[in-house]
Structures are given as structure tokens and as C-alpha cells.
N, CA, C and O atoms as CSV, one atom per row, in Angstrom:
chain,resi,resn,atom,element,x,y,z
A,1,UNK,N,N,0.807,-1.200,0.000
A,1,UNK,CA,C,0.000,0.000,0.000
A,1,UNK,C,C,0.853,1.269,0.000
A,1,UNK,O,O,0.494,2.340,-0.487
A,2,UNK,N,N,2.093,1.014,0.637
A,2,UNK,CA,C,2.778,2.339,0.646
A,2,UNK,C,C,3.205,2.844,-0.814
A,2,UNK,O,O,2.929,3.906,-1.373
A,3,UNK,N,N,3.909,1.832,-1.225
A,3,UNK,CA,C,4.252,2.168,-2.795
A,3,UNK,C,C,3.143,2.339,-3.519
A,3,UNK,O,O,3.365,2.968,-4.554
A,4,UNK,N,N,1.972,2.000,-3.357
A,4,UNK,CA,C,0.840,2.783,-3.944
A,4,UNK,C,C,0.508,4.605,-3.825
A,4,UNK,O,O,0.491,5.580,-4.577
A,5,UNK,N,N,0.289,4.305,-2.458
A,5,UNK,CA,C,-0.058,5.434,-1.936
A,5,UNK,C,C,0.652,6.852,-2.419
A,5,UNK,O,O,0.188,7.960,-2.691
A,6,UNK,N,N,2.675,6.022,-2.389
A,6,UNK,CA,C,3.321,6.868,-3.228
A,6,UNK,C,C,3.411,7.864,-4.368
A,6,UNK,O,O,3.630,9.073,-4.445
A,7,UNK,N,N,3.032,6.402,-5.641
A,7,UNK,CA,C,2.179,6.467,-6.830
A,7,UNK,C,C,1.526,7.540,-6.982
A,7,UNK,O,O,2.022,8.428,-7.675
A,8,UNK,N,N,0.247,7.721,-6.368
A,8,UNK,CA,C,-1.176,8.122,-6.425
A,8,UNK,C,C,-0.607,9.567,-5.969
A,8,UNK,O,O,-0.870,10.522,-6.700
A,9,UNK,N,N,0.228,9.796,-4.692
A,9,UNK,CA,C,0.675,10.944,-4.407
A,9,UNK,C,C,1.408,11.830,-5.600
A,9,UNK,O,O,1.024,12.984,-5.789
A,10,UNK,N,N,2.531,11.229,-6.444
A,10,UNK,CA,C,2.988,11.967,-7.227
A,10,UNK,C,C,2.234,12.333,-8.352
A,10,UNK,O,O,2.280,13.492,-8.765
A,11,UNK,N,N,1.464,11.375,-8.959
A,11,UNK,CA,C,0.518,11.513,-9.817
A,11,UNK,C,C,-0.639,12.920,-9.455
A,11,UNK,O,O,-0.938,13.723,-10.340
A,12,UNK,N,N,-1.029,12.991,-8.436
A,12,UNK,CA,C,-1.577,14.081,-8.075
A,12,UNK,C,C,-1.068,15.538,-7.786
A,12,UNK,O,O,-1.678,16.579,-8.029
A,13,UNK,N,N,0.109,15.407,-7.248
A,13,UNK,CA,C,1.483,16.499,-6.980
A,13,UNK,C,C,1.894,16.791,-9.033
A,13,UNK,O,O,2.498,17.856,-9.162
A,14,UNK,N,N,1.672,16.103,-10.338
A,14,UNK,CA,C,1.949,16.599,-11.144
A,14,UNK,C,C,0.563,17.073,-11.686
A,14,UNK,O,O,0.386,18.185,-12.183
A,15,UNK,N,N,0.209,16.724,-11.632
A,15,UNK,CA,C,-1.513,17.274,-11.780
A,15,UNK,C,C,-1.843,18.623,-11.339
A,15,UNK,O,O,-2.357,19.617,-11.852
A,16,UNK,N,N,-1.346,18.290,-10.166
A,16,UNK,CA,C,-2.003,19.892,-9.765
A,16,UNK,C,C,-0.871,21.030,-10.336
A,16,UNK,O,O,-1.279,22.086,-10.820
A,17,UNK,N,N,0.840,20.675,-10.225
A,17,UNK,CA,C,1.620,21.504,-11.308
A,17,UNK,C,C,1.630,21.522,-12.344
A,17,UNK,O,O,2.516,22.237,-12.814
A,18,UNK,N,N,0.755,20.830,-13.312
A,18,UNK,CA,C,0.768,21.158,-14.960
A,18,UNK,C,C,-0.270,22.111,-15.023
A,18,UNK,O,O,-0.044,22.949,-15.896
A,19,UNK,N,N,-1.670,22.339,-14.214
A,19,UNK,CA,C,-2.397,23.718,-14.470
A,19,UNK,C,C,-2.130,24.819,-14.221
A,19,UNK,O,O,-0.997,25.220,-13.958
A,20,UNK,N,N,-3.404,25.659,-14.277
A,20,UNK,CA,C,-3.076,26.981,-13.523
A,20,UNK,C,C,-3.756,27.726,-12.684
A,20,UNK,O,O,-3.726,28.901,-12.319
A,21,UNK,N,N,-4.550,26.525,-12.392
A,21,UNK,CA,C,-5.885,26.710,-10.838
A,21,UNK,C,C,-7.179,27.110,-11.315
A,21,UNK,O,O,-8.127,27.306,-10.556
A,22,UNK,N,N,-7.240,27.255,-12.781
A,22,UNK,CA,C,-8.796,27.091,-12.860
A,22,UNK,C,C,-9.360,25.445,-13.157
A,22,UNK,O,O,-10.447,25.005,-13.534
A,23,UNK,N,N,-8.742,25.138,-12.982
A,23,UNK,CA,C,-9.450,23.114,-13.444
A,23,UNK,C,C,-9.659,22.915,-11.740
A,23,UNK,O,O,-9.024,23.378,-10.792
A,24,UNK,N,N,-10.800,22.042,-11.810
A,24,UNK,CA,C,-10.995,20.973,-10.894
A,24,UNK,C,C,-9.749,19.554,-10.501
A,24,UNK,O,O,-10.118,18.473,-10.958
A,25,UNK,N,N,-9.204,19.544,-10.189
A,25,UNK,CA,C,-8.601,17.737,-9.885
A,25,UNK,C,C,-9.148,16.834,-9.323
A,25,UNK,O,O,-9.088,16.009,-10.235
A,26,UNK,N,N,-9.693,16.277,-8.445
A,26,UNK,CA,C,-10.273,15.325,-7.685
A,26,UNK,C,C,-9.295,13.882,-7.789
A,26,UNK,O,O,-8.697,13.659,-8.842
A,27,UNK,N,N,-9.190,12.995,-6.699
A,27,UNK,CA,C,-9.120,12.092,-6.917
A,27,UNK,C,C,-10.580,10.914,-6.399
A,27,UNK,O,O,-11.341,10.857,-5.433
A,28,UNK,N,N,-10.423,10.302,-7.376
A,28,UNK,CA,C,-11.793,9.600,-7.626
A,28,UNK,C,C,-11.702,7.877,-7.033
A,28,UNK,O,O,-12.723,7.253,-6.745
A,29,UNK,N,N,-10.765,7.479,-6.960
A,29,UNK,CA,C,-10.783,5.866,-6.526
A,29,UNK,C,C,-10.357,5.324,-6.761
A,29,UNK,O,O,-10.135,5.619,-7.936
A,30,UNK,N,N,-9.861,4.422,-6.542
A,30,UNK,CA,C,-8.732,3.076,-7.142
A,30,UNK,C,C,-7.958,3.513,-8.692
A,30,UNK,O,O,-8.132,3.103,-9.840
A,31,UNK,N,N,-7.103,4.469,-8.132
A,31,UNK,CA,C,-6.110,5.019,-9.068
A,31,UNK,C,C,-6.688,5.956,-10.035
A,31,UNK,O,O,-5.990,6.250,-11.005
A,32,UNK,N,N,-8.213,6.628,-9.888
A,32,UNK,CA,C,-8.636,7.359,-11.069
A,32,UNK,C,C,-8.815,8.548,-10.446
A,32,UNK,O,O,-9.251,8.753,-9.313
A,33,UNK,N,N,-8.303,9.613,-11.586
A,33,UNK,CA,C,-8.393,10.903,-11.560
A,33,UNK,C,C,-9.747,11.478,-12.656
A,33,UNK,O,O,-10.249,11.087,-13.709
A,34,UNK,N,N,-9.913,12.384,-11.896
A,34,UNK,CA,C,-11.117,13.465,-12.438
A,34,UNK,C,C,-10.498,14.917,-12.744
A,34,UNK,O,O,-9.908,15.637,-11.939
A,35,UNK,N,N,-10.797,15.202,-14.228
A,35,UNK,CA,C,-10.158,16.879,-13.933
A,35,UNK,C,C,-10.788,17.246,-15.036
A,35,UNK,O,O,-10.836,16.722,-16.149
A,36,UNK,N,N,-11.374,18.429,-14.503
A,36,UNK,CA,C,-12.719,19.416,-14.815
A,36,UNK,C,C,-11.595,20.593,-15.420
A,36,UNK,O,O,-10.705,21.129,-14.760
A,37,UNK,N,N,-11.881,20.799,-16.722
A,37,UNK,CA,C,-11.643,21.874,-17.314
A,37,UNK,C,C,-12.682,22.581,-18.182
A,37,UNK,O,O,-13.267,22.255,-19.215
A,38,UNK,N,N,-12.710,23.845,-17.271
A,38,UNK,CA,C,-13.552,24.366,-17.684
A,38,UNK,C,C,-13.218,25.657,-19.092
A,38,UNK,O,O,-12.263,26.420,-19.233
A,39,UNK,N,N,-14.212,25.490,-19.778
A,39,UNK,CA,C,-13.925,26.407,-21.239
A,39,UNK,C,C,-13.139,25.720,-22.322
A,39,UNK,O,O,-12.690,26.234,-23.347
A,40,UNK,N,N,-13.048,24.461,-21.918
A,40,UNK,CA,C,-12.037,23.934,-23.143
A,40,UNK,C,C,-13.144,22.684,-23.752
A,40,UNK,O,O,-13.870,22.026,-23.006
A,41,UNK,N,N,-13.100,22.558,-24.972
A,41,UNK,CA,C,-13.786,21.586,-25.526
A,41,UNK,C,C,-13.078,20.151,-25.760
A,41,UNK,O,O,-11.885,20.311,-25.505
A,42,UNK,N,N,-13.331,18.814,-26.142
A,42,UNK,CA,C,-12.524,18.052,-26.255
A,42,UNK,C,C,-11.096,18.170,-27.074
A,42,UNK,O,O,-9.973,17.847,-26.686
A,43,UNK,N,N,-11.399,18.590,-28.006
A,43,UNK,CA,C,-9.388,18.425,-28.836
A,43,UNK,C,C,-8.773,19.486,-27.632
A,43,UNK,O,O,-7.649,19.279,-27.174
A,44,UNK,N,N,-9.362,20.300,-27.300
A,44,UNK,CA,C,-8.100,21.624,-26.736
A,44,UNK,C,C,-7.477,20.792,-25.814
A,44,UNK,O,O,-6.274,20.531,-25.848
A,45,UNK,N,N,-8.993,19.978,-24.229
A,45,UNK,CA,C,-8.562,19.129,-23.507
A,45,UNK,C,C,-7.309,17.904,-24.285
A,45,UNK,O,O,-6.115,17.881,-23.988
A,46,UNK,N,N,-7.820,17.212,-25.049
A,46,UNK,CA,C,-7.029,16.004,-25.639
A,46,UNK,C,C,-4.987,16.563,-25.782
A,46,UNK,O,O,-3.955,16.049,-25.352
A,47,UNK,N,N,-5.307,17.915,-26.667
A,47,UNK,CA,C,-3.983,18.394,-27.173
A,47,UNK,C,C,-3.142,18.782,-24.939
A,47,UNK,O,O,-2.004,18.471,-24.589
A,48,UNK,N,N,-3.876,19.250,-24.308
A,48,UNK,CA,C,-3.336,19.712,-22.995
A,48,UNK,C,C,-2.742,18.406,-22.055
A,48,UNK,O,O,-1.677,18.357,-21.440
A,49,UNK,N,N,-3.822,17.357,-22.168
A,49,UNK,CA,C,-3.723,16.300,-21.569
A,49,UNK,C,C,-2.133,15.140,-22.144
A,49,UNK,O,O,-1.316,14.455,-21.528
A,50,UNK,N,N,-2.335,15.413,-23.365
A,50,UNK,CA,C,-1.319,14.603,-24.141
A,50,UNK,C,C,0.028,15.178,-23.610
A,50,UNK,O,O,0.851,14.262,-23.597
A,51,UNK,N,N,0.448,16.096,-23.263
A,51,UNK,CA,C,1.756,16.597,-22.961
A,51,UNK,C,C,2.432,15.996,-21.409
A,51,UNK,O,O,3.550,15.644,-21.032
A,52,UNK,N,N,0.601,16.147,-20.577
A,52,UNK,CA,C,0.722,15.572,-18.977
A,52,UNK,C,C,1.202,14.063,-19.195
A,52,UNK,O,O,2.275,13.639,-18.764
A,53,UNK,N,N,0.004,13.080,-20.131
A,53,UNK,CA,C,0.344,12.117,-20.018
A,53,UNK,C,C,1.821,11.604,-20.274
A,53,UNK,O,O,2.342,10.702,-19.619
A,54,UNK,N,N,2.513,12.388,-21.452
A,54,UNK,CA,C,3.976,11.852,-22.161
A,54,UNK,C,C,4.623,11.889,-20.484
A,54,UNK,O,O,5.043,10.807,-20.075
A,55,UNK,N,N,4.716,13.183,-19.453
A,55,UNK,CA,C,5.616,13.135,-18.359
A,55,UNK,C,C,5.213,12.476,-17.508
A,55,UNK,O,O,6.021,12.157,-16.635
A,56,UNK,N,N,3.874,12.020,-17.406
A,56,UNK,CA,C,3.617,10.636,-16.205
A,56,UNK,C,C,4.044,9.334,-16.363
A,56,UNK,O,O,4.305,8.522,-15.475
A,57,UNK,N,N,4.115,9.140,-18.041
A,57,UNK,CA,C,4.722,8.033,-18.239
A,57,UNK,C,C,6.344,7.384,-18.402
A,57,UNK,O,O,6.930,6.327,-18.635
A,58,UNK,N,N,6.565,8.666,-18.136
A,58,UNK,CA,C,8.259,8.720,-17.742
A,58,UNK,C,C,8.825,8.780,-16.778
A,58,UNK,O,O,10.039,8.790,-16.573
A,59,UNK,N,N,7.549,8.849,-15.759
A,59,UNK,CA,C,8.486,8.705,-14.296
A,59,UNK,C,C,8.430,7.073,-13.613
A,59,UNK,O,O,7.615,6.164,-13.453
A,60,UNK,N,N,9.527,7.311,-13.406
A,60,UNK,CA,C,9.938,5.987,-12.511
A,60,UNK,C,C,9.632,5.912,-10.777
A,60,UNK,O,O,9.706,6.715,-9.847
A,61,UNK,N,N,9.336,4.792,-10.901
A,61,UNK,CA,C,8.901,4.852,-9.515
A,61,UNK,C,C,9.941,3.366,-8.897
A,61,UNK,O,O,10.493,2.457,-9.517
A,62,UNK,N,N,9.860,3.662,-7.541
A,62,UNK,CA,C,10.830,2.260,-6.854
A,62,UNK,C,C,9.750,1.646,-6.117
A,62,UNK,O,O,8.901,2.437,-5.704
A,63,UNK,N,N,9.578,0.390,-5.849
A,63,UNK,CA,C,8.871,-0.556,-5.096
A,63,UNK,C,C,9.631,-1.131,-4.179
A,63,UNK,O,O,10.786,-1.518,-4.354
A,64,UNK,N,N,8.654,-1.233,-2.646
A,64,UNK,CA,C,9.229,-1.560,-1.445
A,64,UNK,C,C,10.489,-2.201,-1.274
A,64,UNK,O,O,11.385,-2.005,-0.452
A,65,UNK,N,N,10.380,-2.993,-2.201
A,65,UNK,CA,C,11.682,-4.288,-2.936
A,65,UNK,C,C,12.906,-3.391,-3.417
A,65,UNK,O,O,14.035,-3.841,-3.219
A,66,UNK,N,N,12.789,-2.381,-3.923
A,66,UNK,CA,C,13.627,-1.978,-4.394
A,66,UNK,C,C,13.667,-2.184,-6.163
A,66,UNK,O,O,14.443,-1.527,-6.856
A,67,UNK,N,N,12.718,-3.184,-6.728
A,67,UNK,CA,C,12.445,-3.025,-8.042
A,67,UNK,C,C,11.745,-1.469,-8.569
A,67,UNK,O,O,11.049,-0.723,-7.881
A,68,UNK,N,N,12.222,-1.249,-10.153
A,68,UNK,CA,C,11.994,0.154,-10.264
A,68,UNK,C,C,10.910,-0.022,-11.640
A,68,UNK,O,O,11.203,-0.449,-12.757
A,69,UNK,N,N,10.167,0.247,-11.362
A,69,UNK,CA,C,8.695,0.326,-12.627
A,69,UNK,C,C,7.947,1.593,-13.169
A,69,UNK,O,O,7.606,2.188,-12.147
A,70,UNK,N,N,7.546,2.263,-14.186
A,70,UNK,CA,C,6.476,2.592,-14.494
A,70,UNK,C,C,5.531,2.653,-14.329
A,70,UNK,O,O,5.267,1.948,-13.354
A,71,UNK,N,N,4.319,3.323,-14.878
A,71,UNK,CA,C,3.041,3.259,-14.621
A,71,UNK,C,C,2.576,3.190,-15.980
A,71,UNK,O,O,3.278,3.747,-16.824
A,72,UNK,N,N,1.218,2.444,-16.455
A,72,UNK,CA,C,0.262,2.904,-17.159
A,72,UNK,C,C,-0.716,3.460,-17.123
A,72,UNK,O,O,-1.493,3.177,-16.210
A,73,UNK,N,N,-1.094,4.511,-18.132
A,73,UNK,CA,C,-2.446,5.431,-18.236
A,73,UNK,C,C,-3.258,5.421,-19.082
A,73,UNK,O,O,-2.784,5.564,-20.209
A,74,UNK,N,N,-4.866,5.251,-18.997
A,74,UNK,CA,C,-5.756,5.592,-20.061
A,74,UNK,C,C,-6.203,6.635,-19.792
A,74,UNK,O,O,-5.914,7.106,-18.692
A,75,UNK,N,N,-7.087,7.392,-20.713
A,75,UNK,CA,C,-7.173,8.571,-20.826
A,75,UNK,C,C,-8.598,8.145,-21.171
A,75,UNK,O,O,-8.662,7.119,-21.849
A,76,UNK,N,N,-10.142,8.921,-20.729
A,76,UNK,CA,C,-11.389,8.973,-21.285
A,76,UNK,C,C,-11.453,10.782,-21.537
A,76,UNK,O,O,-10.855,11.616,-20.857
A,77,UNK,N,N,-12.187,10.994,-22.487
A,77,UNK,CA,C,-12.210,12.739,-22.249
A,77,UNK,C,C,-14.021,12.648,-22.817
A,77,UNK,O,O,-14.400,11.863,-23.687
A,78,UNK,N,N,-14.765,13.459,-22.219
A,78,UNK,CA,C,-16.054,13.863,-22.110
A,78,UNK,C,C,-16.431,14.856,-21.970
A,78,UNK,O,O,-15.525,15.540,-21.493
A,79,UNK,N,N,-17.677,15.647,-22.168
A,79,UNK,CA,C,-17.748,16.947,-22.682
A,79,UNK,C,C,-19.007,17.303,-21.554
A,79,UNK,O,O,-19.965,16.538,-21.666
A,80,UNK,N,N,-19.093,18.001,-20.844
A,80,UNK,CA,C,-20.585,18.600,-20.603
A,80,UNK,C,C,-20.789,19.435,-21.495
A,80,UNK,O,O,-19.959,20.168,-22.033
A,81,UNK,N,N,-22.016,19.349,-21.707
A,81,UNK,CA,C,-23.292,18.860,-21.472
A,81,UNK,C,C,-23.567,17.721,-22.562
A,81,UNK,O,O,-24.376,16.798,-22.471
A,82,UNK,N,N,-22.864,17.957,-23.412
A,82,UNK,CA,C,-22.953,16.528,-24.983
A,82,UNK,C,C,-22.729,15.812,-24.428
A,82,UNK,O,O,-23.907,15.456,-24.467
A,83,UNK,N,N,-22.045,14.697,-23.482
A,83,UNK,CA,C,-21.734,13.411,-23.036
A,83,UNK,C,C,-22.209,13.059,-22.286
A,83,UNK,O,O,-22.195,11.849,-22.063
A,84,UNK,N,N,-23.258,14.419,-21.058
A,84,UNK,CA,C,-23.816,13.686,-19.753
A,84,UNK,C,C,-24.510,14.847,-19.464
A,84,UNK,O,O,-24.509,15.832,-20.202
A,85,UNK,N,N,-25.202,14.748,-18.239
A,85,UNK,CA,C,-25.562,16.121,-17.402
A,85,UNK,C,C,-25.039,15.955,-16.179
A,85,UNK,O,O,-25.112,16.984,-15.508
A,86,UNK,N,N,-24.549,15.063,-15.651
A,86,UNK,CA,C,-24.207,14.405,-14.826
A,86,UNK,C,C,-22.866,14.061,-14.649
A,86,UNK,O,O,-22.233,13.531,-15.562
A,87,UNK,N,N,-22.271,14.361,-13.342
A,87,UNK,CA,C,-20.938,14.120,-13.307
A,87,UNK,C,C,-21.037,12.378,-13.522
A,87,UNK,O,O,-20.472,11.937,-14.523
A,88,UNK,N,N,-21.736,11.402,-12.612
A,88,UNK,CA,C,-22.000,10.007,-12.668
A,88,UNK,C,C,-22.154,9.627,-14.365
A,88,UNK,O,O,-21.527,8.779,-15.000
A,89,UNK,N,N,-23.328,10.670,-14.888
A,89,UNK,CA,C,-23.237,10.103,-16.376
A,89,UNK,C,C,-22.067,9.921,-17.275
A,89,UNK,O,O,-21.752,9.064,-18.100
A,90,UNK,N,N,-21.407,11.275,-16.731
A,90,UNK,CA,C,-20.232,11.534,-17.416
A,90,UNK,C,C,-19.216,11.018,-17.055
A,90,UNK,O,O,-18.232,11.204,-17.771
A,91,UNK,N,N,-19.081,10.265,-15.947
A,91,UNK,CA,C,-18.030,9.264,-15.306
A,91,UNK,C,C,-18.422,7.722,-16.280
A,91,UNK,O,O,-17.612,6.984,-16.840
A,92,UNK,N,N,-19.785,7.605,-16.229
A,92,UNK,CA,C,-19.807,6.256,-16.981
A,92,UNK,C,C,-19.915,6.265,-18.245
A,92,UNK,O,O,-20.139,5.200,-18.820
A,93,UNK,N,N,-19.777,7.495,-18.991
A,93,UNK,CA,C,-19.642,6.951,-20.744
A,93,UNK,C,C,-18.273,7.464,-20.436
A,93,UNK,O,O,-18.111,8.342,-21.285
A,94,UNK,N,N,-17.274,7.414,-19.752
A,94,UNK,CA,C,-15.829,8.022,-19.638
A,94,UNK,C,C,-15.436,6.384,-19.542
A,94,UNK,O,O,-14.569,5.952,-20.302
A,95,UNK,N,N,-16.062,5.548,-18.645
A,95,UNK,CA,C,-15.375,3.895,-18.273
A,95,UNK,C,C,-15.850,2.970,-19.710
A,95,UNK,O,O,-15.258,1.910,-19.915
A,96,UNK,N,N,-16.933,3.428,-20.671
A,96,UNK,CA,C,-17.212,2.660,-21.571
A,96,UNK,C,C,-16.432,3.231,-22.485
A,96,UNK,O,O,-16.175,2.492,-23.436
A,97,UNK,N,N,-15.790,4.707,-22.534
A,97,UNK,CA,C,-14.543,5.060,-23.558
A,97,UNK,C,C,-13.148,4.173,-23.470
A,97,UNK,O,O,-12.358,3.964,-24.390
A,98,UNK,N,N,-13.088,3.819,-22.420
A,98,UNK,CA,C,-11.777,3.375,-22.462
A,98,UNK,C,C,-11.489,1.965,-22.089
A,98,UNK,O,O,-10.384,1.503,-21.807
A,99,UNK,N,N,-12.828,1.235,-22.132
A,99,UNK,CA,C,-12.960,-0.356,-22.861
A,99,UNK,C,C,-13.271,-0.545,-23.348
A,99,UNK,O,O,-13.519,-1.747,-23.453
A,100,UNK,N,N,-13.808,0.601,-24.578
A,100,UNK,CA,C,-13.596,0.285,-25.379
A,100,UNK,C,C,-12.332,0.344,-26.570
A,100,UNK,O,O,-12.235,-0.242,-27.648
A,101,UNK,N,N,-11.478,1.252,-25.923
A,101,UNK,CA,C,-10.104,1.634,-26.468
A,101,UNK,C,C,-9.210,0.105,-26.536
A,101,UNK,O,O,-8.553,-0.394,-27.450
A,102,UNK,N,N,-9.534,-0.400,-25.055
A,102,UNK,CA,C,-8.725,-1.428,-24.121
A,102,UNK,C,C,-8.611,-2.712,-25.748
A,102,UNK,O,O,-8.039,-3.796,-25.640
């Protein structure tokens, strides 16, 4: 759990330094993030997000063991009000985006 907890910590510590305090972050549950940007439509989000994801996937992380791993990320992007009205709605056509990617 610690080397999780780790994880989840830095992942959130770059999150909140790639904006500029108008987005929402949240963390949402078993490794999922929520982040509310407001005024941007999907490509602007997609083109902003793509830069975060390239540096999350480059950090290395160490495990209790001392083995040193990566992380993987999917990405869902959804639009209010076209995708949901609902944060829940919009959380669940976000989990059917990205099994269906899977």
C-alpha cells in the first residue's frame, strides 16, 4: 500500500503543477483521476492532456523491494453537457470510452 499510496501521491502532486488553478482535480478511486476543465472543448482538452500524459509516463517509480517500474495510463475525455448532465453520467460513458479503447 505504501508504494501505492506513493504512486497516487505523485501523480496528483503533477496534476495539480501542470495547471493553472482554474481546473478541478479530484481524486476519484482506485487510481482514477477526475479533472474538470472548464472552457475547453474536447481536442483543446485532448492536445493539454497529451503533454501531462507523455511526463507521467516517464516517471519511474521504486517498489518496497527496491524493483523500479512505471506506470500505465488511459485517458477517457467527455464533454458537458454533450456526453452527460451528470458528473456520474459523465463518469460512466468516460469507463465505456476506455474499454472500449482497451
Amino acid at each position: 500500500h505504501q508504494t501505492g499510496d506513493r504512486v497516487l501521491s505523485r501523480v496528483g502532486n503533477l496534476l495539480h503543477s501542470s495547471f493553472n488553478g482554474a481546473e478541478i482535480i479530484s481524486y476519484w478511486g482506485y487510481g482514477e483521476f477526475i479533472i474538470g476543465m472548464p472552457e475547453l472543448n474536447k481536442t483543446e482538452t485532448n492536445d493539454r492532456l497529451t503533454e501531462i500524459l507523455k511526463t507521467l509516463r516517464q516517471q519511474i517509480f521504486t517498489a518496497s523491494d527496491g524493483d523500479r517500474f512505471q506506470i500505465t495510463s488511459r485517458l477517457a475525455l467527455v464533454e458537458y453537457p454533450f456526453d452527460g448532465a451528470t458528473l456520474q453520467s459523465l463518469y460512466q460513458i468516460g469507463c465505456r470510452e476506455t474499454k472500449n479503447k482497451s
